[in-house]
C-alpha angles and dihedrals in degrees: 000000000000116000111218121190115198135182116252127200115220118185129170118238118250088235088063085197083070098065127220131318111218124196133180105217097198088054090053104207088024110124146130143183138219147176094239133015088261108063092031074067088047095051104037085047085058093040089049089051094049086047089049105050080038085062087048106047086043092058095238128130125272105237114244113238109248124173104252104154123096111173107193128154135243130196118215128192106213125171123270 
């Protein structure tokens, strides 16, 4: 058995009530949600394993991680 580790986003909802949205960018259409950090982990971990078999009943290849997310800040001026 291989042993893949992947990126995952994690952002909190504007509407902070909603929770957070989660998305893997090296598995494109993969994401999840939760009401905590915690369980948007949960759930993205279980959505990343059904992609995944998905992938593999389907025939088609396993993508490999990759580091992809650079979180970086910008400053904007924008008018008052």
């Amino acid at each position: 058995m291989k042993q893949l580790q992947y990126e995952i986003v994690i952002e909190q909802e504007e509407d902070e009530a909603a929770g957070y949205s989660v998305h893997c960018p090296a598995l494109s259409g993969c994401f999840s949600n939760g009401g905590t950090v915690g369980e948007a982990k949960k759930n993205m971990q279980e959505a990343m394993e059904i992609y995944i078999e998905s992938l593999r009943s389907h025939g088609l290849p396993i993508p490999e991680p990759r580091k992809t997310v650079h979180l970086e800040q910008v400053t904007l001026l924008v008018p008052a």
